[in-house]
N, C-alpha and C positions, 0 to 999 in steps of 0.2 A: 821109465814112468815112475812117478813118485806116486808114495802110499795114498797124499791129500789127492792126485790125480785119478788114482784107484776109486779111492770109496767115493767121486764125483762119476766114475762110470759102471759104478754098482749102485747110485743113487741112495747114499749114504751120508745126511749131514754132518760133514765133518765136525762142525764147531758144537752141535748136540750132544754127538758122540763125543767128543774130546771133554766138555762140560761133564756131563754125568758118569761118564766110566774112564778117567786118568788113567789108570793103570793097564785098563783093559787095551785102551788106545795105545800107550808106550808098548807093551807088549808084544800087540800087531802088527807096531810101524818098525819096531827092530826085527822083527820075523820076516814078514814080506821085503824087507830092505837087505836083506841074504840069500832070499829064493826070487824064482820067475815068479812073474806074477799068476802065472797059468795052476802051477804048485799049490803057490799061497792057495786060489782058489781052493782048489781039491781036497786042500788040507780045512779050511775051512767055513765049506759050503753051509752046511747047515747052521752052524753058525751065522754067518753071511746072511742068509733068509732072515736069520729071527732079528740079529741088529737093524735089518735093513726096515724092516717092519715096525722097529722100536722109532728109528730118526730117520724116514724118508724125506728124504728132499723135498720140500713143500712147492 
């Protein structure tokens, strides 16, 4: 699974996300792209919640 594949089934727009937080996005996409993606979750959750809230998927 790829990262863009990920934040598509966490209902996360990608190209929002990538727009406004660069680094934040380079950051995540090299992190999940070294762990399961099950991991990344867990490591990530709360986070997850608030991004996802920021650029839902219209």
């Amino acid at each position: 699974m790829s990262f863009e594949d990920y934040l598509i089934l966490k209902k996360i727009d990608r190209q929002r996300f990538l727009e406004s937080e660069p680094e934040r996005y380079a950051e995540w996409k090299d992190e999940f792209e070294q762990m399961h993606p099950d991991s990344f979750t867990v490591q990530k959750k709360f986070l997850l919640n608030d991004t996802r809230k920021k650029y839902l998927v219209r």
